[in-house]
LORO-200668 format. One record per atom (N, C-alpha, C): residue number from 1; atom name; x, y, z. Coordinates in steps of 0.05 Angstrom, whole numbers. Layout:
seq atom x y z
NUM CA X Y Z
...
***
This chain:
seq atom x y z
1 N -606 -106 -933
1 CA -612 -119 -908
1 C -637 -106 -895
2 N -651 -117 -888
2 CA -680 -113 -875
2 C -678 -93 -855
3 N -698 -72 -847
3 CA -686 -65 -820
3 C -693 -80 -802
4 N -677 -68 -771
4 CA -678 -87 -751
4 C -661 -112 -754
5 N -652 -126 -774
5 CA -643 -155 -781
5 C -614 -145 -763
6 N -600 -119 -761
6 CA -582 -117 -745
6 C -580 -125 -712
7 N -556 -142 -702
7 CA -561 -151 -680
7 C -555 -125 -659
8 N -575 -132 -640
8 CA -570 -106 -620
8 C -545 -116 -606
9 N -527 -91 -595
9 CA -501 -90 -580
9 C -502 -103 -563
10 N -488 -122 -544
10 CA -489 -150 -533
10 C -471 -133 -507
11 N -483 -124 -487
11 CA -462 -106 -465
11 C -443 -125 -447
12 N -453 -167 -452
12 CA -432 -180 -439
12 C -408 -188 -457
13 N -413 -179 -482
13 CA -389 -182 -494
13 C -366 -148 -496
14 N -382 -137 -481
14 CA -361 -116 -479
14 C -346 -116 -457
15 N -359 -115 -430
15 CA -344 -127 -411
15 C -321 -151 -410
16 N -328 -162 -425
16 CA -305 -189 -431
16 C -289 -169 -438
17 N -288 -157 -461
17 CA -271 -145 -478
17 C -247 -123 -455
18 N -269 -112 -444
18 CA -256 -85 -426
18 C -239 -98 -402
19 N -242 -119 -400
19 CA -231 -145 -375
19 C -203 -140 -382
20 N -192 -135 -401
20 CA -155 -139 -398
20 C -143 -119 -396
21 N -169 -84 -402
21 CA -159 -72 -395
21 C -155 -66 -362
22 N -182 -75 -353
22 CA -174 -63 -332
22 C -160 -84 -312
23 N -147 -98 -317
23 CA -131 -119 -308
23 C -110 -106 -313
24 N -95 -95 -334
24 CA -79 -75 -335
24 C -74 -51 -320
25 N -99 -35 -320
25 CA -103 -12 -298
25 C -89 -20 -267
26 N -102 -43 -271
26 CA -98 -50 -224
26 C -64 -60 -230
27 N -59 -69 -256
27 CA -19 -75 -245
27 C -12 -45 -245
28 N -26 -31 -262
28 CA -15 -1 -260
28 C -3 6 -234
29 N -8 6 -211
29 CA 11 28 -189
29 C 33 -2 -186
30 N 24 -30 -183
30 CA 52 -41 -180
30 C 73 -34 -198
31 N 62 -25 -217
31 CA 85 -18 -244
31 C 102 2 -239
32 N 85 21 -228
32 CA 97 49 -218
32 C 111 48 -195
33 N 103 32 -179
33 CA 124 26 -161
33 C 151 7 -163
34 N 142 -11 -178
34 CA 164 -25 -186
34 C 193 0 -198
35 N 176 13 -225
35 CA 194 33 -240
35 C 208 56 -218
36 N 193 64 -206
36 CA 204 74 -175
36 C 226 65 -165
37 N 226 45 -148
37 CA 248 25 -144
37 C 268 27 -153
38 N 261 18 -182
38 CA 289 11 -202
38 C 297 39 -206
39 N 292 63 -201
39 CA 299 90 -212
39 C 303 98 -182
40 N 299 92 -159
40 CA 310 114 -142
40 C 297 141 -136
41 N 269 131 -139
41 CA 251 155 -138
41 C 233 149 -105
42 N 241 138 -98
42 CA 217 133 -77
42 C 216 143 -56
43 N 246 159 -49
43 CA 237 185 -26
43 C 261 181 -12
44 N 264 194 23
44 CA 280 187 32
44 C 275 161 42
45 N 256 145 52
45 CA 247 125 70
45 C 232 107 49
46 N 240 97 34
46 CA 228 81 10
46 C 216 53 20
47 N 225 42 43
47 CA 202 17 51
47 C 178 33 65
48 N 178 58 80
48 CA 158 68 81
48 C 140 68 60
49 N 149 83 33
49 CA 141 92 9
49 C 117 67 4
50 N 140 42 2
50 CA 130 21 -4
50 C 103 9 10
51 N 111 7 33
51 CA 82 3 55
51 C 65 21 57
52 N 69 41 52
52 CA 43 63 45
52 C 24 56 27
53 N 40 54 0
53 CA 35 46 -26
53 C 15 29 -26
54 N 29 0 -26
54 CA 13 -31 -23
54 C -11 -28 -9
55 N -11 -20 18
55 CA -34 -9 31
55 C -64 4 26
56 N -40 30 23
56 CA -74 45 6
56 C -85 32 -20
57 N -74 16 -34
57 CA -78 3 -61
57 C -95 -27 -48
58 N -92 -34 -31
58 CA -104 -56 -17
58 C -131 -49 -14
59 N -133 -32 3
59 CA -158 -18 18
59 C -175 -3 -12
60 N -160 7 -19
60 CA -179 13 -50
60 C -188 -8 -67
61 N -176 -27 -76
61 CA -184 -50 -83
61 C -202 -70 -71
62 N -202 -60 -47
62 CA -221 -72 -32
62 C -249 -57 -36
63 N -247 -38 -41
63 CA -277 -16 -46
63 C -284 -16 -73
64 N -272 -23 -90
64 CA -273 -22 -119
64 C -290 -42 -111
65 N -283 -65 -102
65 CA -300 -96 -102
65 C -318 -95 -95
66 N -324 -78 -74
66 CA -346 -78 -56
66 C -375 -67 -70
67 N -359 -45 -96
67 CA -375 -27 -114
67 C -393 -40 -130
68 N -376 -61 -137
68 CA -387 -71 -159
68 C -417 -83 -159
69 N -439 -96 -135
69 CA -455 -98 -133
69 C -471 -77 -133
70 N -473 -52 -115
70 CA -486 -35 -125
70 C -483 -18 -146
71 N -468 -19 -158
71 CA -458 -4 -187
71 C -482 -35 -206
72 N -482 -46 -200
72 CA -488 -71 -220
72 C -513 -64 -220
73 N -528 -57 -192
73 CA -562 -59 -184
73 C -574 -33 -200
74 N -552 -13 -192
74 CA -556 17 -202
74 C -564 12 -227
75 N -540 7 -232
75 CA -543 14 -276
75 C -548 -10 -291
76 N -558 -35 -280
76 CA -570 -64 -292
76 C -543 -68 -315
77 N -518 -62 -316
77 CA -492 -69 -321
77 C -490 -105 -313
78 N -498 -119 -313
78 CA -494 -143 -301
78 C -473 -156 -311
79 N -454 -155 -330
79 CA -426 -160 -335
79 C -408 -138 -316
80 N -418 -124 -298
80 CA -400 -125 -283
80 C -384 -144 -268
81 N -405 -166 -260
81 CA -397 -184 -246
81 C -367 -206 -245
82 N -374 -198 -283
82 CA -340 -218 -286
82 C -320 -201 -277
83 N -318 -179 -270
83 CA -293 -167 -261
83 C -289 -167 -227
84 N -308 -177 -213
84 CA -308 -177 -185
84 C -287 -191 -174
85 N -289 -228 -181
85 CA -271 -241 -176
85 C -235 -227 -179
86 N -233 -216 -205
86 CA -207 -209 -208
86 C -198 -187 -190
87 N -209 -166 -188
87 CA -221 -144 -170
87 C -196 -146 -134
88 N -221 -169 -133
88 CA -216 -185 -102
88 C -196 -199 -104
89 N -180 -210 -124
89 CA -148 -222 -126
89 C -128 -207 -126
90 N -125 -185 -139
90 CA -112 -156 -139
90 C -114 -150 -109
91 N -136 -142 -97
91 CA -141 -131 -72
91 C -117 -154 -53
92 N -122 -175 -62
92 CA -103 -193 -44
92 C -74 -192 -51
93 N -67 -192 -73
93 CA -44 -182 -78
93 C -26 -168 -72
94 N -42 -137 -69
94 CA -26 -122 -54
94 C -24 -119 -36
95 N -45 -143 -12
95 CA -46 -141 13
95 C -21 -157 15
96 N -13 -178 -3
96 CA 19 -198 -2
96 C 32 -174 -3
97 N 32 -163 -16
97 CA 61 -149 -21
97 C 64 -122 10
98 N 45 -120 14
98 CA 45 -101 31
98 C 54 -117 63
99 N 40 -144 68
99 CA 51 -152 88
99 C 84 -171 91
100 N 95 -172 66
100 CA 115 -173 52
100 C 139 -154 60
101 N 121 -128 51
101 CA 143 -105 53
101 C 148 -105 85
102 N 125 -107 96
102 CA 139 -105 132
102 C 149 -130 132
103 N 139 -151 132
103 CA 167 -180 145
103 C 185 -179 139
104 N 194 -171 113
104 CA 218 -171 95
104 C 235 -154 95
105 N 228 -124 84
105 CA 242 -106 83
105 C 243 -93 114
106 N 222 -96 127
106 CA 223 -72 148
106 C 233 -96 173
107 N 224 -113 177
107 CA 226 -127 207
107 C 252 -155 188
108 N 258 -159 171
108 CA 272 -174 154
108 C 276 -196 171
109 N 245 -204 173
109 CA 237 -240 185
109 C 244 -238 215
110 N 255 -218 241
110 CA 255 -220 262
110 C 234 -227 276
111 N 223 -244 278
111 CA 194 -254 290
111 C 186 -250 311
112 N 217 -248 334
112 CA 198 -238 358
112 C 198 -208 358
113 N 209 -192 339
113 CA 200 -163 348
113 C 169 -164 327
114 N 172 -177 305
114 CA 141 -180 291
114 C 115 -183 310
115 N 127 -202 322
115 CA 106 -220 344
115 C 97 -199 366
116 N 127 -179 376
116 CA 124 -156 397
116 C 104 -140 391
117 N 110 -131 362
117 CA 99 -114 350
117 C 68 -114 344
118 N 62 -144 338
118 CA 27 -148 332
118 C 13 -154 370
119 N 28 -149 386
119 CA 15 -141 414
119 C 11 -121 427
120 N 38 -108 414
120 CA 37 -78 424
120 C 28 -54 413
121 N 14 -55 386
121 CA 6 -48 374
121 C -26 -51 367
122 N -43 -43 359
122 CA -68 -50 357
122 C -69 -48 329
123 N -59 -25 316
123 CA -65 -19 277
123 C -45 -39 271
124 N -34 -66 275
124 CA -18 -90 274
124 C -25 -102 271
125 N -46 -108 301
125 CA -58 -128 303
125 C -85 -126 284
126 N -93 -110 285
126 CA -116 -103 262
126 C -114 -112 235
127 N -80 -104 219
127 CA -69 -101 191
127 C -71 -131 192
128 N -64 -142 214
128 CA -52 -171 208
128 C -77 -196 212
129 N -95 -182 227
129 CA -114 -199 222
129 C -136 -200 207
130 N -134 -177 194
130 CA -152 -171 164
130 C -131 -186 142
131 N -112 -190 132
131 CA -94 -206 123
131 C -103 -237 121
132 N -99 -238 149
132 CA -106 -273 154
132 C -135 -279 133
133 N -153 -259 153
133 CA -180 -262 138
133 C -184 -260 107
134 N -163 -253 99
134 CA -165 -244 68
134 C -153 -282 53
135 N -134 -295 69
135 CA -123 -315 62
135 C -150 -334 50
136 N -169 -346 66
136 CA -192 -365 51
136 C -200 -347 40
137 N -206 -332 36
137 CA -224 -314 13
137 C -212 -319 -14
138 N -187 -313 -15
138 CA -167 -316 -34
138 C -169 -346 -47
139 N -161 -363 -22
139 CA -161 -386 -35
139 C -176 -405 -48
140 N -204 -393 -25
140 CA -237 -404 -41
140 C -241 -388 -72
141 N -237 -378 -77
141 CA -248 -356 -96
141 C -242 -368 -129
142 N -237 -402 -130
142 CA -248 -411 -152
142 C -269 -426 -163
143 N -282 -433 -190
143 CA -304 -440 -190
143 C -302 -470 -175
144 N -279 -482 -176
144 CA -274 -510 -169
144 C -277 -514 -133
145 N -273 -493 -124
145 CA -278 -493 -96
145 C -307 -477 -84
146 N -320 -461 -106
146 CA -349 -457 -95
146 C -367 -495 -108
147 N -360 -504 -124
147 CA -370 -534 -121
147 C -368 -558 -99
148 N -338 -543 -96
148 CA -334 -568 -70
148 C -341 -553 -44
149 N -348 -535 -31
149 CA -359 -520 -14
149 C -384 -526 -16
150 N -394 -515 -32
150 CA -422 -522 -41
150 C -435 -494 -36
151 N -447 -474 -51
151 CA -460 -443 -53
151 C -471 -434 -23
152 N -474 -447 -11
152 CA -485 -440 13
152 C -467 -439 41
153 N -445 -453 41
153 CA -419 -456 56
153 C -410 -430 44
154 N -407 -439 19
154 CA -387 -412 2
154 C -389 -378 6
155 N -421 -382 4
155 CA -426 -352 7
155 C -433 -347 40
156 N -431 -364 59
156 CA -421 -351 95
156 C -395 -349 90
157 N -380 -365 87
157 CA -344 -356 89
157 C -344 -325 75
158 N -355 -321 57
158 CA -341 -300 39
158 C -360 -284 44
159 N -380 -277 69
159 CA -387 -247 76
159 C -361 -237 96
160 N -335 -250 100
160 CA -308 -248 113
160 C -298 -217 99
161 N -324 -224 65
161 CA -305 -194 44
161 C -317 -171 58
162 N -339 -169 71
162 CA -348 -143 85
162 C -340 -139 106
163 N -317 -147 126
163 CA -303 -153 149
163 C -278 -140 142
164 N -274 -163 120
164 CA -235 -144 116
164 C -232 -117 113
165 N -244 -102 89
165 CA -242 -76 84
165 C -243 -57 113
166 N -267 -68 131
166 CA -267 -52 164
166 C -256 -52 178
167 N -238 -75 186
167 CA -203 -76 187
167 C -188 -59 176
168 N -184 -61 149
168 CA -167 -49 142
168 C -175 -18 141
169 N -191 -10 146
169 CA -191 26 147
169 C -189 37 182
170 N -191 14 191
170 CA -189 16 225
170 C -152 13 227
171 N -141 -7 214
171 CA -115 -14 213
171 C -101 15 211
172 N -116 29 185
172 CA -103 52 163
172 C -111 77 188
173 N -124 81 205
173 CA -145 105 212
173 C -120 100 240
174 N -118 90 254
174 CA -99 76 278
174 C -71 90 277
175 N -63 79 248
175 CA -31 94 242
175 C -26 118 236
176 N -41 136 231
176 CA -50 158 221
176 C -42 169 253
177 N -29 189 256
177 CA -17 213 270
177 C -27 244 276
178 N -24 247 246
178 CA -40 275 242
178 C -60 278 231
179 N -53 280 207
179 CA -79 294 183
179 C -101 259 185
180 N -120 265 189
180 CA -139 241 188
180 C -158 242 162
181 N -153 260 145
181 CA -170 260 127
181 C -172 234 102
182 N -151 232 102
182 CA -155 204 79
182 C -162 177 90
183 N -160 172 109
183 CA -179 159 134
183 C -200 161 139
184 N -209 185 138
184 CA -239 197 141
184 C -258 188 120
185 N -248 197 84
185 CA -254 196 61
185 C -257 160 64
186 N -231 146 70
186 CA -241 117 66
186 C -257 113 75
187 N -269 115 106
187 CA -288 110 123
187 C -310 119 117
188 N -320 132 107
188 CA -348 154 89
188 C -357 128 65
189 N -326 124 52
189 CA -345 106 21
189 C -350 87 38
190 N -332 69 54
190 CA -348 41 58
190 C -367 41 76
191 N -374 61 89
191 CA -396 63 113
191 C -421 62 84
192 N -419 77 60
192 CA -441 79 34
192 C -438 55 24
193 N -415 38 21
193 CA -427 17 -2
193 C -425 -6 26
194 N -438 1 55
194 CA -449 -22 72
194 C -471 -16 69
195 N -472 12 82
195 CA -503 19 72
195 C -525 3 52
196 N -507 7 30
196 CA -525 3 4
196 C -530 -37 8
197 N -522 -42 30
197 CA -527 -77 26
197 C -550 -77 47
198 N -563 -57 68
198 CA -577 -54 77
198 C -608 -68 67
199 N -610 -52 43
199 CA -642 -64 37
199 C -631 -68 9
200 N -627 -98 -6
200 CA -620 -100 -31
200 C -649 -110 -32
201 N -655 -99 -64
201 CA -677 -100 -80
201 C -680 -133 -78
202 N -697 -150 -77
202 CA -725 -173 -76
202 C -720 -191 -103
203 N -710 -205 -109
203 CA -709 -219 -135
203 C -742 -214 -145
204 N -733 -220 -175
204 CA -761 -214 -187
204 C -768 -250 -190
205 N -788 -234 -196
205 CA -811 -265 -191
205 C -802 -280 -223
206 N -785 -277 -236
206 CA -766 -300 -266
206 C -757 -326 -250
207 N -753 -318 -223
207 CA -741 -344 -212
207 C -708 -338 -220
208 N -697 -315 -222
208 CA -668 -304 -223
208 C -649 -315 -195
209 N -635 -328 -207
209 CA -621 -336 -174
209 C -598 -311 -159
210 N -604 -307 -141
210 CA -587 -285 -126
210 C -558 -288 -134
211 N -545 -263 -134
211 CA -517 -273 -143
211 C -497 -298 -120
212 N -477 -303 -137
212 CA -460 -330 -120
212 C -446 -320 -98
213 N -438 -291 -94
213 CA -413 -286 -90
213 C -428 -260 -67
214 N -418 -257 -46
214 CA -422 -227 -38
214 C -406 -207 -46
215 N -410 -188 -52
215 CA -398 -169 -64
215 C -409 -137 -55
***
């Protein structure tokens, strides 16, 4: 065989590839929590456990997403992109399960102490209205609905994704009592990956169309 006649390494067919793992990775802590559960490991106050859990896994998933554009600009990785959408479904996921764990397990559907609760409270009203905001995001977030939106409707609704996460570390920073440090740490990355949307680099003159999606 000639040299060179070898095809060079194709980096969007690896990302496809690495796609189920890390679809696997993000069920990882529901797994662990699930296995938790079923074993009787989850402490003394286990809907706490649970709402802790879902939470911080929310708000991280929310920064993973947020990564992925400047991680993309950084290292010209541009199959990062297929993992964004999934990324941002996960992130919603555990925001269900997490606002789940309080209706259900903790307030078990009493609505007016829920209702008491998202007035008298501000990290409530915060959790719960970063939630809401997460609902169209979620629901727009297929290709069949950035068509019927149409790219330019689509991408105002969904700068909603740089809103939620600020919520939710204000929600997280609110409930927090003592130690503020893991509050602090969240508030540091996403103050950096807002930053980094500050001055995004100029499309090049190929006529490259800006990405679909904020991220």
């Amino acid at each position: 065989m000639p040299v060179g006649s070898e095809r060079a390494p194709d980096p969007q067919r690896w990302f496809r590839r690495l796609k189920p793992l890390v679809f696997l990775a993000c069920l990882g802590p529901a797994a662990m929590l699930s296995y938790r559960a079923m074993t009787g490991t989850l402490g003394a106050e286990p809907i706490d456990e649970i709402t802790g859990v879902t939470g911080q896994w929310t708000l991280r998933m929310l920064l993973i997403t947020l990564l992925i554009t400047p991680l993309r600009q950084l290292t010209g990785w541009h199959g990062l992109i297929r993992w964004r959408r999934m990324l941002g479904l996960f992130a919603f996921s555990y925001a269900v399960l997490h606002f789940l764990t309080y209706v259900v397990l903790d307030q078990f559907f009493a609505w007016n102490f829920i209702i008491e609760d998202i007035i008298e409270h501000p990290y409530v009203l915060v959790g719960f209205t970063a939630f809401i905001l997460l609902l169209p995001l979620a629901f727009t977030s297929t290709d069949a609905m950035v068509r019927r939106l149409g790219g330019r409707r689509w991408r105002r609704l969904h700068r909603l994704a740089y809103l939620v996460p600020v919520l939710g570390v204000l929600h997280f920073w609110w409930q927090v009592k003592s130690d503020i440090s893991e509050p602090a740490v969240y508030s540091l990355l996403l103050s950096v990956l807002l930053a980094s949307r500050l001055r995004r680099p100029q499309p090049r003159a190929t006529g490259a169309a800006p990405p679909a999606t904020p991220g």
